[in-house]
Jmol script that loads the backbone (N, CA, C; Angstrom):
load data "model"
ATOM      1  N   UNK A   1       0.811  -1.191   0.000  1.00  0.00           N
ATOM      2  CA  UNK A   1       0.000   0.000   0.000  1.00  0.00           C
ATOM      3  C   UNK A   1       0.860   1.264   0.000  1.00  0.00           C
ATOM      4  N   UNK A   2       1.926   1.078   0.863  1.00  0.00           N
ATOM      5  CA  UNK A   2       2.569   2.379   0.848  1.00  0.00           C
ATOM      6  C   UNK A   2       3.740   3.025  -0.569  1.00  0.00           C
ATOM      7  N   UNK A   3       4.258   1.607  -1.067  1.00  0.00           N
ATOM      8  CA  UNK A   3       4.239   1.751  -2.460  1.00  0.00           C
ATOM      9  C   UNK A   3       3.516   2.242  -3.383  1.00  0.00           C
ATOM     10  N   UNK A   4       2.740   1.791  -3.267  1.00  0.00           N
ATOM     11  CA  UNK A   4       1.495   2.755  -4.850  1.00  0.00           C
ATOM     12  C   UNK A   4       1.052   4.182  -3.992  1.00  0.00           C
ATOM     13  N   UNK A   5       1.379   4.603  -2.968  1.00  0.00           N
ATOM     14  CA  UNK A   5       1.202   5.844  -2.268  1.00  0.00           C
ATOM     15  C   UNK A   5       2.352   6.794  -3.176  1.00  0.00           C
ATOM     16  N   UNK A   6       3.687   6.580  -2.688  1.00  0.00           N
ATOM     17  CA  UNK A   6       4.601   6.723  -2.899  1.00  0.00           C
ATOM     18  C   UNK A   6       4.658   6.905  -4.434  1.00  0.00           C
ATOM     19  N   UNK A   7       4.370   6.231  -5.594  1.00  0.00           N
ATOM     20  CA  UNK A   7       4.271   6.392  -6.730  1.00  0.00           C
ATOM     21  C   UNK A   7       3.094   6.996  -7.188  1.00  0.00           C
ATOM     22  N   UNK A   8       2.120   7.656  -6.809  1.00  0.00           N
ATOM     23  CA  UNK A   8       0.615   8.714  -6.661  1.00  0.00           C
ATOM     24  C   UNK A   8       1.761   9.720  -6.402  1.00  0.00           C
ATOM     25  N   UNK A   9       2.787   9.969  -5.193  1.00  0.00           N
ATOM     26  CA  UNK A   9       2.818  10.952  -5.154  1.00  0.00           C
ATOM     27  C   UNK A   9       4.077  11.576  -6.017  1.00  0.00           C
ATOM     28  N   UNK A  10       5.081  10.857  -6.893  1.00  0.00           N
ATOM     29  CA  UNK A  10       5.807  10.674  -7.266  1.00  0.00           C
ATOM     30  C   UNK A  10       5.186  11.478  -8.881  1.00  0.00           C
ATOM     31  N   UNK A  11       4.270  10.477  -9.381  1.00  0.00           N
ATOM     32  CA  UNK A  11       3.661  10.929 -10.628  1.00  0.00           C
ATOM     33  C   UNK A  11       3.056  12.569 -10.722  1.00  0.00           C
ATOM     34  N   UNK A  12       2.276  12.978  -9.021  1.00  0.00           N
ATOM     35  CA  UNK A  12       1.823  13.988  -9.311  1.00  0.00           C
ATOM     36  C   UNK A  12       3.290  15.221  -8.846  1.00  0.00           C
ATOM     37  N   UNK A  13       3.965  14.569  -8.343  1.00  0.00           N
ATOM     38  CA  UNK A  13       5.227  15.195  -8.570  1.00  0.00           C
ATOM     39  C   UNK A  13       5.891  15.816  -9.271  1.00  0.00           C
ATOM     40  N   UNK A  14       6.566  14.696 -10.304  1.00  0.00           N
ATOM     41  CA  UNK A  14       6.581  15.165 -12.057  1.00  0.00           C
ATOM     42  C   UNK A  14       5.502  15.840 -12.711  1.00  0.00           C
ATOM     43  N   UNK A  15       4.454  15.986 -12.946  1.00  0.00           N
ATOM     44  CA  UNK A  15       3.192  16.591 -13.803  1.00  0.00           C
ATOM     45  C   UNK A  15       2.988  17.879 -13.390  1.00  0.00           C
ATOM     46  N   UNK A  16       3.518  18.195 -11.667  1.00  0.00           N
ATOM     47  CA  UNK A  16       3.804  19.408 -11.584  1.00  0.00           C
ATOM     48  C   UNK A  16       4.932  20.588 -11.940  1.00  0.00           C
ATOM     49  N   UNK A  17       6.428  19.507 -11.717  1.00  0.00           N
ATOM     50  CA  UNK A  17       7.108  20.382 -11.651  1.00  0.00           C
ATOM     51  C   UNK A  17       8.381  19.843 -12.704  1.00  0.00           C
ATOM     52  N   UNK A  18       8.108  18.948 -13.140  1.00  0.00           N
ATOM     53  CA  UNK A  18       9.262  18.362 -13.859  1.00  0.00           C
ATOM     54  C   UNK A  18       8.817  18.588 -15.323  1.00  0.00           C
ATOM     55  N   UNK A  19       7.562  18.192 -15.424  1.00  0.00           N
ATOM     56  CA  UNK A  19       6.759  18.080 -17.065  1.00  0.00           C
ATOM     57  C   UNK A  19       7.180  19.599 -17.464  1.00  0.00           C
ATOM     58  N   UNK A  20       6.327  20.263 -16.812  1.00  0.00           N
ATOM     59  CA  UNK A  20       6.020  22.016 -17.076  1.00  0.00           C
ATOM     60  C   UNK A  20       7.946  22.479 -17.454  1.00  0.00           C
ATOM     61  N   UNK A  21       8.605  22.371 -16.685  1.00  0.00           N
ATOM     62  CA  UNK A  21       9.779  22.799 -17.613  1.00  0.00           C
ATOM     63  C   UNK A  21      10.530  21.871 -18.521  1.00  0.00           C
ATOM     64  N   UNK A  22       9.830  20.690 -18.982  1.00  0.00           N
ATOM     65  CA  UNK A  22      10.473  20.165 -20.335  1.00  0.00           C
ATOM     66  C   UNK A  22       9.686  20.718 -21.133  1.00  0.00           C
ATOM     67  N   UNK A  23       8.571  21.825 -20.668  1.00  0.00           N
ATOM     68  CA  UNK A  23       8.142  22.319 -21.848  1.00  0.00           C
ATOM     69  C   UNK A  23       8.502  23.742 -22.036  1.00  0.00           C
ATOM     70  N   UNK A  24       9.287  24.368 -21.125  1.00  0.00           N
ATOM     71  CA  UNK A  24       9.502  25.679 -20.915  1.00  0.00           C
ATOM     72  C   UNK A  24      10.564  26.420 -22.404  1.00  0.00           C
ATOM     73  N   UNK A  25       9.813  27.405 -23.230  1.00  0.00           N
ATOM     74  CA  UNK A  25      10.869  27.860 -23.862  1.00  0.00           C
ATOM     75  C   UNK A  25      11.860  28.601 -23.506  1.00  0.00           C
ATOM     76  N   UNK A  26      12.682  28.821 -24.313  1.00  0.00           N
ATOM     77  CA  UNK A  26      14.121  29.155 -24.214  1.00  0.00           C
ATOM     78  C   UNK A  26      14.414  30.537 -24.255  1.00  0.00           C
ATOM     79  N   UNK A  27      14.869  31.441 -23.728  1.00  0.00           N
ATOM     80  CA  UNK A  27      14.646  32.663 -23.987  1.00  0.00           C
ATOM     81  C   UNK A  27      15.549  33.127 -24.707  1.00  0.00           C
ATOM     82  N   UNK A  28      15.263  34.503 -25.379  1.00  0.00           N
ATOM     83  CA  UNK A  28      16.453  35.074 -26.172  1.00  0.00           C
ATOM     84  C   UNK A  28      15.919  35.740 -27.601  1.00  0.00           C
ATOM     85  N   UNK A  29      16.629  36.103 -28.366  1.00  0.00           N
ATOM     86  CA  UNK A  29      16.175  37.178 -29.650  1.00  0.00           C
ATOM     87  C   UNK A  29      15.816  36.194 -30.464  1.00  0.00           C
ATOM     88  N   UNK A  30      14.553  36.523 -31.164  1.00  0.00           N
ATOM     89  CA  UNK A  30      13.871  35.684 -32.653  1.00  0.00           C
ATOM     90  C   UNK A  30      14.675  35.640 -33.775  1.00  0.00           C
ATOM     91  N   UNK A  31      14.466  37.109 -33.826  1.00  0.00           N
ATOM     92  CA  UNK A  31      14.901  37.856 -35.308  1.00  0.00           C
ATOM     93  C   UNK A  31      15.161  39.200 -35.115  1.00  0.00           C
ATOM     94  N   UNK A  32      16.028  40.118 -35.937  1.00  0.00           N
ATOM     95  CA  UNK A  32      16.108  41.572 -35.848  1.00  0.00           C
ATOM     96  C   UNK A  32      16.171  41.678 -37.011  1.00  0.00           C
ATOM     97  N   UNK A  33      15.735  43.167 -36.955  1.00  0.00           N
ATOM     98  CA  UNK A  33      15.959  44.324 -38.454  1.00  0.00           C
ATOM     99  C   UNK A  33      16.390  45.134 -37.840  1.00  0.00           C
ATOM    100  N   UNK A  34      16.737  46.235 -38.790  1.00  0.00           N
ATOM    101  CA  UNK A  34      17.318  47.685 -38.527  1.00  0.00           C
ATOM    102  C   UNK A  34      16.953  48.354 -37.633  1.00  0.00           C
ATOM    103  N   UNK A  35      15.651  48.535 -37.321  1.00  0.00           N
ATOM    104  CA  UNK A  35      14.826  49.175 -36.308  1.00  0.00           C
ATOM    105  C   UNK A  35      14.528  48.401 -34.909  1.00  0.00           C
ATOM    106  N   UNK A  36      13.946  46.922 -35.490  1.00  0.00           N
ATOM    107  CA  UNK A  36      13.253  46.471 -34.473  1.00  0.00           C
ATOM    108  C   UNK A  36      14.114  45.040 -34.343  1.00  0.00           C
ATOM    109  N   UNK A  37      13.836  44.498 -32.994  1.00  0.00           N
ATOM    110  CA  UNK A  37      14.143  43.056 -32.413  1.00  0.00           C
ATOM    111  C   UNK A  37      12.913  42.421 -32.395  1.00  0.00           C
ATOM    112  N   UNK A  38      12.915  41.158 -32.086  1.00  0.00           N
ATOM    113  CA  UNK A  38      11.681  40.205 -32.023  1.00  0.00           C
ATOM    114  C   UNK A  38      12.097  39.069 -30.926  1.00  0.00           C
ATOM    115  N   UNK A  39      11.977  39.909 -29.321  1.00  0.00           N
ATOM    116  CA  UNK A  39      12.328  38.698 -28.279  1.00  0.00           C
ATOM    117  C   UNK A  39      11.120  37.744 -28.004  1.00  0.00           C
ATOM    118  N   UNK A  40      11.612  36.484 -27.185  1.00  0.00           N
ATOM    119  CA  UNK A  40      10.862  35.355 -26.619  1.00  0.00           C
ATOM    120  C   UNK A  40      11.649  35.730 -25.261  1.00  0.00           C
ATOM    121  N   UNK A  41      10.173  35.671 -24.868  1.00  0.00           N
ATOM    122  CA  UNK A  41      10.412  35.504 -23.193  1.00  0.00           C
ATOM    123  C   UNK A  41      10.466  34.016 -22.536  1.00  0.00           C
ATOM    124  N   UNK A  42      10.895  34.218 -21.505  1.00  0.00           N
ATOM    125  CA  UNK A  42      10.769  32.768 -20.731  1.00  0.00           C
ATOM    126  C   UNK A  42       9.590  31.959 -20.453  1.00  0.00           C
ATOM    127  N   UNK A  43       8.755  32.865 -20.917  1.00  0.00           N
ATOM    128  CA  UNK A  43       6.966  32.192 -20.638  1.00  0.00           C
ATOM    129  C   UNK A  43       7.001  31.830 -22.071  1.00  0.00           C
ATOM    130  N   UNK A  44       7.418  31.775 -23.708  1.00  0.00           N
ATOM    131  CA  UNK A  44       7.231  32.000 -24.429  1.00  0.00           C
ATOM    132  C   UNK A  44       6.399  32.909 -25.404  1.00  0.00           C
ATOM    133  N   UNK A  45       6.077  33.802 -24.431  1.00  0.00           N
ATOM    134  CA  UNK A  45       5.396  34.935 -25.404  1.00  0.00           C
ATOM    135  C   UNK A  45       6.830  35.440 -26.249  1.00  0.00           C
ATOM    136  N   UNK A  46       6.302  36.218 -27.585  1.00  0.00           N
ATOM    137  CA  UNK A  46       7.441  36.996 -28.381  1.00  0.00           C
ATOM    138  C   UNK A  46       6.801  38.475 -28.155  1.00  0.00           C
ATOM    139  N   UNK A  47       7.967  39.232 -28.010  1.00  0.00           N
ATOM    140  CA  UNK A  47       7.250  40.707 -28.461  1.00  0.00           C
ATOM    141  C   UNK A  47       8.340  41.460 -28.830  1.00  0.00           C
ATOM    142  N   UNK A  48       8.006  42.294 -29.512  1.00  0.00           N
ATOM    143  CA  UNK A  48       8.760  43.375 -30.888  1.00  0.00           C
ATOM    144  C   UNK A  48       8.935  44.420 -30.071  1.00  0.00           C
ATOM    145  N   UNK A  49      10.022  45.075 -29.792  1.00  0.00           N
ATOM    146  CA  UNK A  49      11.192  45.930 -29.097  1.00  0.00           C
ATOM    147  C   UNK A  49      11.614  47.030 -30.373  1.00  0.00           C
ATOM    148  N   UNK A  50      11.204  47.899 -29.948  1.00  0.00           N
ATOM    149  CA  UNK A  50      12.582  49.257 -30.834  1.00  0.00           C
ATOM    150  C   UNK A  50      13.947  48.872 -30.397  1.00  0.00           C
ATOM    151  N   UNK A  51      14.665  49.068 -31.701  1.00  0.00           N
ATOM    152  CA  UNK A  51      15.804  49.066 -31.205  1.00  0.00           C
ATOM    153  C   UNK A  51      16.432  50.066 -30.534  1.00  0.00           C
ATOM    154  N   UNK A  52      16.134  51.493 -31.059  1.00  0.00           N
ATOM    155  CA  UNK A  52      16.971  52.875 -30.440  1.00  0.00           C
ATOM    156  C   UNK A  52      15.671  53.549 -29.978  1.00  0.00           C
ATOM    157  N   UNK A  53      14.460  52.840 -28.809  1.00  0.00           N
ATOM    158  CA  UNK A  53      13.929  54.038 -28.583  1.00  0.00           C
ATOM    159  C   UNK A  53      14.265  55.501 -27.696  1.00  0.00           C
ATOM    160  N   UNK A  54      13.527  56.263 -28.572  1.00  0.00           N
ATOM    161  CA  UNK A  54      13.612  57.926 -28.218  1.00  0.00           C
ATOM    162  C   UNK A  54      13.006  58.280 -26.791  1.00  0.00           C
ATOM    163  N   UNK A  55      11.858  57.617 -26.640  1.00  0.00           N
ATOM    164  CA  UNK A  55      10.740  57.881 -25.296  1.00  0.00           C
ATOM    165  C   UNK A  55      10.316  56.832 -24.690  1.00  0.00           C
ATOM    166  N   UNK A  56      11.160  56.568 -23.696  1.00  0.00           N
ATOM    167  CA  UNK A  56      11.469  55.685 -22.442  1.00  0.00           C
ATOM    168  C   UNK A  56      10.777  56.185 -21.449  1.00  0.00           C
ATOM    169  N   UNK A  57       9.964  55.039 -20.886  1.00  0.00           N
ATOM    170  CA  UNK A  57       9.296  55.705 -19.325  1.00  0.00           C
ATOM    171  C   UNK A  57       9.817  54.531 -18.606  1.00  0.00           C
ATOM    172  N   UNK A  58      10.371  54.330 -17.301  1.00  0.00           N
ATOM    173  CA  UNK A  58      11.175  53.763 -16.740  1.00  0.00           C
ATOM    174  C   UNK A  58      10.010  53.645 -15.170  1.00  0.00           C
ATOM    175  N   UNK A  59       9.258  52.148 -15.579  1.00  0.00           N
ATOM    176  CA  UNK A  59       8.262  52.371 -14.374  1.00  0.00           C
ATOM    177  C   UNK A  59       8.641  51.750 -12.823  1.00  0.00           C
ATOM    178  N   UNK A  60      10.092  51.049 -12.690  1.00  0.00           N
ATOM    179  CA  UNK A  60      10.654  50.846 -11.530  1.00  0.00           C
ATOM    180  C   UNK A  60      12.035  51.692 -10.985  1.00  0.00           C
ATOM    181  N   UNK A  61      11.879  52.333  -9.849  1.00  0.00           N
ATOM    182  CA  UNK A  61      12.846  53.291  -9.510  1.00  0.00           C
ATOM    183  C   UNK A  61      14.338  52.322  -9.825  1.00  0.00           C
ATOM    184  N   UNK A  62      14.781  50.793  -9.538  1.00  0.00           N
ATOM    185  CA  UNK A  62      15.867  50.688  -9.457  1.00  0.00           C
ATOM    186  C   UNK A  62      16.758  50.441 -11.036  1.00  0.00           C
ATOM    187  N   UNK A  63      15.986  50.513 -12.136  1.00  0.00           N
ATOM    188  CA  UNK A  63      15.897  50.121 -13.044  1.00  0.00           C
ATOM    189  C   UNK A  63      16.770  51.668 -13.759  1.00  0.00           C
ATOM    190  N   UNK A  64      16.571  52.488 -13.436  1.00  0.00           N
ATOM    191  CA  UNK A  64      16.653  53.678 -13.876  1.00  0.00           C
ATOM    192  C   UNK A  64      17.970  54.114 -13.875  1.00  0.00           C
ATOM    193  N   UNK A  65      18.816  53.651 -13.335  1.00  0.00           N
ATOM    194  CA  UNK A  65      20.544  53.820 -13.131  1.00  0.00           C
ATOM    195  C   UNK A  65      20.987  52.751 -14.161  1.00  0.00           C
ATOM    196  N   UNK A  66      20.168  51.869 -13.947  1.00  0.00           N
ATOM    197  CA  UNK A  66      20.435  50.691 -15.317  1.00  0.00           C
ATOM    198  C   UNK A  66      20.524  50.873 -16.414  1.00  0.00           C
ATOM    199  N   UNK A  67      19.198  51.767 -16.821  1.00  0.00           N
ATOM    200  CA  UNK A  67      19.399  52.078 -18.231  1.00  0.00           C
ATOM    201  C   UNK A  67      20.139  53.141 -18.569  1.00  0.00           C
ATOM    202  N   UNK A  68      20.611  53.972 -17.499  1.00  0.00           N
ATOM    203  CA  UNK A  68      21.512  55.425 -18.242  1.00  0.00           C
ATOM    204  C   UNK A  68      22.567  54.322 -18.140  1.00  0.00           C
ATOM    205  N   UNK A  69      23.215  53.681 -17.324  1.00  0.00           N
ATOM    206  CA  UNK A  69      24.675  52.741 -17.481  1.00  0.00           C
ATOM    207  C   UNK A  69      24.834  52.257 -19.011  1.00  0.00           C
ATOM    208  N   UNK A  70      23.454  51.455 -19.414  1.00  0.00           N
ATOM    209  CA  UNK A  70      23.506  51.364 -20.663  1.00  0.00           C
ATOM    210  C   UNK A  70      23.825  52.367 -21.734  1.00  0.00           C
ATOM    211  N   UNK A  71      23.686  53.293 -21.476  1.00  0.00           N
ATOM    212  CA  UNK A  71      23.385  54.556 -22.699  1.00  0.00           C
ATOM    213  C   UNK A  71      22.299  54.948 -22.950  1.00  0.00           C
ATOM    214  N   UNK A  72      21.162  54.346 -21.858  1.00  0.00           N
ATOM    215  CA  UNK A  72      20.113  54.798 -22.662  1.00  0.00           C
ATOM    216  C   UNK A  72      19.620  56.032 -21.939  1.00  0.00           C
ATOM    217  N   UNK A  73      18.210  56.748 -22.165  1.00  0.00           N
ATOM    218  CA  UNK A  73      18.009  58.007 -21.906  1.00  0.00           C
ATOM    219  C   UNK A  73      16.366  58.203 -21.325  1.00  0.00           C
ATOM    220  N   UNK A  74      15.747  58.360 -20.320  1.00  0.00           N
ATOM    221  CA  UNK A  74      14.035  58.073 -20.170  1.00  0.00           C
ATOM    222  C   UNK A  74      13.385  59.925 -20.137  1.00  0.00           C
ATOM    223  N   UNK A  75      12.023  59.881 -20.355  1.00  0.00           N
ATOM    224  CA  UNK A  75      11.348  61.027 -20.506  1.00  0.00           C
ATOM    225  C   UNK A  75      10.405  60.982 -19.270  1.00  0.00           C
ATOM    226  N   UNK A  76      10.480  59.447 -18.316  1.00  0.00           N
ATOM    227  CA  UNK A  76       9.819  59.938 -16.918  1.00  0.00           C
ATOM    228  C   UNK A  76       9.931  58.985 -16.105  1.00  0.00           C
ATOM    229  N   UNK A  77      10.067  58.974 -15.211  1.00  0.00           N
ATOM    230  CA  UNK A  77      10.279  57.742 -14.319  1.00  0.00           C
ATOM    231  C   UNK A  77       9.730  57.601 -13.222  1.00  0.00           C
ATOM    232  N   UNK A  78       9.553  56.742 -11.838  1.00  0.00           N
ATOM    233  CA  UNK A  78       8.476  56.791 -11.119  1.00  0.00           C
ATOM    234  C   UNK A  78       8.830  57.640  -9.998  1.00  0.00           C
ATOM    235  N   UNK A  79       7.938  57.452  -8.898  1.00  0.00           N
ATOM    236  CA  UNK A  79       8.061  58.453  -7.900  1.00  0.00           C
ATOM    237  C   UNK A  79       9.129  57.668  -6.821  1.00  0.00           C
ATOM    238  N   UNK A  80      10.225  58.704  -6.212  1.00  0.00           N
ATOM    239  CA  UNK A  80      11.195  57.789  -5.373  1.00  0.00           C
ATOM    240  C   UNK A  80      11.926  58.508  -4.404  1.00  0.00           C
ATOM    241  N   UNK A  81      11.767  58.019  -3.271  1.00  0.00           N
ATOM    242  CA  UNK A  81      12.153  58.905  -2.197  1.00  0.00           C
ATOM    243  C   UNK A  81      13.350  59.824  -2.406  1.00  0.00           C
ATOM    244  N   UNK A  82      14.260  58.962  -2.910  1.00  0.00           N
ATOM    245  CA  UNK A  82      15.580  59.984  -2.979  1.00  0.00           C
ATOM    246  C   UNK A  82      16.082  59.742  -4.024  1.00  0.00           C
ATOM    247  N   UNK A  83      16.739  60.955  -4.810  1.00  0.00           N
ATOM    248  CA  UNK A  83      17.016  60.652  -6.114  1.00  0.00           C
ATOM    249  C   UNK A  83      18.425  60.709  -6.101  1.00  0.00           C
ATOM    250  N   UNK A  84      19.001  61.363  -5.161  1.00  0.00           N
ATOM    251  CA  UNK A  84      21.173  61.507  -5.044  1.00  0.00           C
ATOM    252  C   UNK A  84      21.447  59.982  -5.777  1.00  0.00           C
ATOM    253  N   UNK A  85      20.781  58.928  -5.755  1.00  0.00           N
ATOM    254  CA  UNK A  85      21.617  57.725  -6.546  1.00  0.00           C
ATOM    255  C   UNK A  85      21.461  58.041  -8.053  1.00  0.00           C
ATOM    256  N   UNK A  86      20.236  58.399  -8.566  1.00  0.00           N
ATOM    257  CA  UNK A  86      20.264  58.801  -9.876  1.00  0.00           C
ATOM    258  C   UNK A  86      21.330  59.530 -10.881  1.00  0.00           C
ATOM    259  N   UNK A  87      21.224  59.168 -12.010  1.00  0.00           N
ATOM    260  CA  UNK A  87      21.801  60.078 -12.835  1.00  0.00           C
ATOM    261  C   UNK A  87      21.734  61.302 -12.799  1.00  0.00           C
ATOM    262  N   UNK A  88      22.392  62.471 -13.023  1.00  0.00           N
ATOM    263  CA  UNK A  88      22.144  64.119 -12.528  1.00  0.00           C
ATOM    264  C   UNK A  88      21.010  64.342 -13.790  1.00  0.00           C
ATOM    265  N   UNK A  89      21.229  63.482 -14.738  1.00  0.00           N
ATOM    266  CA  UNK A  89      19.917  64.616 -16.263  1.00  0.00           C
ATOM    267  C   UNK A  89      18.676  62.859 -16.080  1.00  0.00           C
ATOM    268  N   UNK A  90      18.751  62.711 -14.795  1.00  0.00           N
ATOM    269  CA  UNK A  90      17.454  61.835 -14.362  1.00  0.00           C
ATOM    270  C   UNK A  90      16.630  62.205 -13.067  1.00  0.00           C
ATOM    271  N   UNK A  91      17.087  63.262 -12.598  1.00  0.00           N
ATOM    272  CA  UNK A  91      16.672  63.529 -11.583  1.00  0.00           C
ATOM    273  C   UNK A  91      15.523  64.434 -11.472  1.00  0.00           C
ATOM    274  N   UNK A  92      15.435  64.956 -12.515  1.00  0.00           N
ATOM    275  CA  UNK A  92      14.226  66.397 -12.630  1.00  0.00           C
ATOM    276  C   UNK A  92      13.152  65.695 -13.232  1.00  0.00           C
ATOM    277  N   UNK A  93      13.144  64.493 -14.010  1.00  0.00           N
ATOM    278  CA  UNK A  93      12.392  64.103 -14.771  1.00  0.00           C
ATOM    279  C   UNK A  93      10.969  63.915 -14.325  1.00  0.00           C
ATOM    280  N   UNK A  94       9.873  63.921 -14.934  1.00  0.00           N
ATOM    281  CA  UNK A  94       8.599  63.761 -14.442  1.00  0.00           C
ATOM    282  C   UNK A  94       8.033  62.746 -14.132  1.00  0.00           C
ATOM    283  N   UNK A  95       7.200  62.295 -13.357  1.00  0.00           N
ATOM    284  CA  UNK A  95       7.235  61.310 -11.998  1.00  0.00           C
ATOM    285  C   UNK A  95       5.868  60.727 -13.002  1.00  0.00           C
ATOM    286  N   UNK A  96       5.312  59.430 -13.178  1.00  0.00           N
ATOM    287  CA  UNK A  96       4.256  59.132 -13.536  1.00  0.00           C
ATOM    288  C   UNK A  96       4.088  57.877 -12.207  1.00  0.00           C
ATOM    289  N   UNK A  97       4.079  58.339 -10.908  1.00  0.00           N
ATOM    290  CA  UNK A  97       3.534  57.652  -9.915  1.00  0.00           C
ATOM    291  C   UNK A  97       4.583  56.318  -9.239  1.00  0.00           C
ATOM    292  N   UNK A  98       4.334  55.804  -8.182  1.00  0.00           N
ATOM    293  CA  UNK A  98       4.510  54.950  -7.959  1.00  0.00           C
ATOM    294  C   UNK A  98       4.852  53.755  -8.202  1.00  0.00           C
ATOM    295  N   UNK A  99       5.848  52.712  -8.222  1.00  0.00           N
ATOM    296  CA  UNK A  99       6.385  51.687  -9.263  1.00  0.00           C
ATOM    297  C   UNK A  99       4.984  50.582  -9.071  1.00  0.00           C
ATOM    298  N   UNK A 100       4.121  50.498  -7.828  1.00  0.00           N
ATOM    299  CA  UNK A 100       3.426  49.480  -7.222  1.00  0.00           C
ATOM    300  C   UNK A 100       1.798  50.466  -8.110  1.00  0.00           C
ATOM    301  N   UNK A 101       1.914  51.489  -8.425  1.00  0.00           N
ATOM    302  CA  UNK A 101       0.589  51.980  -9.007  1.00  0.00           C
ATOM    303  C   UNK A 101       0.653  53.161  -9.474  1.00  0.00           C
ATOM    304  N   UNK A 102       1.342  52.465 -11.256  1.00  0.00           N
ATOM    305  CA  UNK A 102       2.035  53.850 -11.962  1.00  0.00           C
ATOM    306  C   UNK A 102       0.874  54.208 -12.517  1.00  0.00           C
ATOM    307  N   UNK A 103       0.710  55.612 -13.025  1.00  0.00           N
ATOM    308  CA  UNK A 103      -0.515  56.462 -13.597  1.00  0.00           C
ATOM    309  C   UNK A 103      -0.516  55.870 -14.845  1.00  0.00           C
ATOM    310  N   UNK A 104      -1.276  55.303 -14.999  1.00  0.00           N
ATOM    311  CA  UNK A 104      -1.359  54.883 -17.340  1.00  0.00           C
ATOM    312  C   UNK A 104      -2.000  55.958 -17.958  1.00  0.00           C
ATOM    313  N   UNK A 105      -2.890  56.778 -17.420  1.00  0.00           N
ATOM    314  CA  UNK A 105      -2.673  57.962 -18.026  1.00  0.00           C
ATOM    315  C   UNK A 105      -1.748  58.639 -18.397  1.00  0.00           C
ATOM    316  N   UNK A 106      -0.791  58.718 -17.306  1.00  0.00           N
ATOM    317  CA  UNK A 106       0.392  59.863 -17.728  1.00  0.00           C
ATOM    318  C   UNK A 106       1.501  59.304 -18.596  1.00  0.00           C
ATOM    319  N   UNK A 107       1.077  57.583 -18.218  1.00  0.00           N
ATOM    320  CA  UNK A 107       2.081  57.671 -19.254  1.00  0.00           C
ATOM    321  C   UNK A 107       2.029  57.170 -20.820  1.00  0.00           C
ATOM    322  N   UNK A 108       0.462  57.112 -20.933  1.00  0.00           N
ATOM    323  CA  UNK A 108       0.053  57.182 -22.010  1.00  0.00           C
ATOM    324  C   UNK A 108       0.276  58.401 -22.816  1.00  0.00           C
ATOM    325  N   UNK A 109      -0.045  59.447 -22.036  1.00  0.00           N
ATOM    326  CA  UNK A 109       0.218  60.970 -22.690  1.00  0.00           C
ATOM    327  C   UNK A 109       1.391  61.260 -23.036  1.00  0.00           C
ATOM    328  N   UNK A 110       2.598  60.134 -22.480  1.00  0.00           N
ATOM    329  CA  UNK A 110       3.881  60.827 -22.894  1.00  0.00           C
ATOM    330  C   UNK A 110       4.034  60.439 -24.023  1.00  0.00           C
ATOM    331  N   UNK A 111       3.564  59.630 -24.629  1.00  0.00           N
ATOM    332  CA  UNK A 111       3.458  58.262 -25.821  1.00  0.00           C
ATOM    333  C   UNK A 111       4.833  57.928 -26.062  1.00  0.00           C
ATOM    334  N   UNK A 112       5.340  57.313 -24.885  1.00  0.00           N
ATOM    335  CA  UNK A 112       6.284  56.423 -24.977  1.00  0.00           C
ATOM    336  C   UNK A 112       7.068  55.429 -26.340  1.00  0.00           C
ATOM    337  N   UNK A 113       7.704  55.092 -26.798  1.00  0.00           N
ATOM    338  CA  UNK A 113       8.441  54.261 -27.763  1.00  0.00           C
ATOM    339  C   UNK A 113       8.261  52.835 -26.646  1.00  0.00           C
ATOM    340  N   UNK A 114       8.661  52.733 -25.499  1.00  0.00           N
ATOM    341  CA  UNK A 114       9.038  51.667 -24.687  1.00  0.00           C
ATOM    342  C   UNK A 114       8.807  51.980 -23.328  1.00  0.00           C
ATOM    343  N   UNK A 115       8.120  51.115 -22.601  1.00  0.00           N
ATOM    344  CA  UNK A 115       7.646  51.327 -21.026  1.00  0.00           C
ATOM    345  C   UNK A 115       8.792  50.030 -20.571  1.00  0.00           C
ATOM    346  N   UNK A 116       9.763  50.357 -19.463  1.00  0.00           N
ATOM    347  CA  UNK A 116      10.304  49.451 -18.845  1.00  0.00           C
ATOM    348  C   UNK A 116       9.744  48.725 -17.325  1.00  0.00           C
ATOM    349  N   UNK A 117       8.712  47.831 -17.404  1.00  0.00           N
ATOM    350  CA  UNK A 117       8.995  47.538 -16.214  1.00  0.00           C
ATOM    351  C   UNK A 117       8.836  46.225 -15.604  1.00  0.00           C
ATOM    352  N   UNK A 118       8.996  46.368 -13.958  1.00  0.00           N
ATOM    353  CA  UNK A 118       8.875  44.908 -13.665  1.00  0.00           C
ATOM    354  C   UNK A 118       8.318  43.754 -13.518  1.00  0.00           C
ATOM    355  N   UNK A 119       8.202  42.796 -13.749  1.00  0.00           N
ATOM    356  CA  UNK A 119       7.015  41.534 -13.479  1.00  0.00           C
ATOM    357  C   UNK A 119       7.290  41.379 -12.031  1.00  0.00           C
ATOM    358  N   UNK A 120       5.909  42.074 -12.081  1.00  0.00           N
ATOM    359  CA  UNK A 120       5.599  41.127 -10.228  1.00  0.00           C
ATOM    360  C   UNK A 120       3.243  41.029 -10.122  1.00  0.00           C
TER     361      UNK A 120
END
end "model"
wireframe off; spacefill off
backbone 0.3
color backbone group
């Protein structure tokens, strides 16, 4: 009896956690052109990226030192207690709220090229 227990719990074991990532895709770039990329995420969704966007809204405060390191450049970023860690031409920038409950209004109005933010 405690055998075929043991293999019940074994099977629903695997079907949870073993199956699901032999099916997990692979992440990384599809395809690119001149303009645009074509990533796969780790869930396997794909989605189409500018390559050089102009209007960056940067919707998690820690994220935002990240992308000037990169080279890149944002038009608003969220609201954050202290900005002395920031970049000096990131610091004035206009606030579209909270990283936990950013305004989609505002930052619809900026009409962004690319919204950066986090999965949670």
């Amino acid at each position: 009896m405690l055998g075929i227990r043991l293999k019940n719990i074994l099977v629903i074991l695997l079907s949870f956690v073993v199956l699901p990532s032999l099916r997990a895709e692979t992440a990384g770039i599809v395809s690119e052109t001149e303009n645009m990329v074509r990533y796969r995420q780790a869930d396997g969704v794909e989605v189409s990226l500018p390559k050089c966007p102009k209007r960056v809204v940067i919707g998690y405060g820690s994220l935002v030192a990240v992308w000037y390191s990169a080279g890149g450049k944002a038009i608003a970023i969220p609201d954050i207690r202290t900005t002395t860690t920031l970049p000096p031409e990131a610091r004035d920038l206009p606030s579209v709220g909270f990283f936990n409950s950013l305004n989609t209004e505002k930052i619809l109005a900026l009409k962004p090229d690319l919204v950066i933010l986090m999965e949670k």
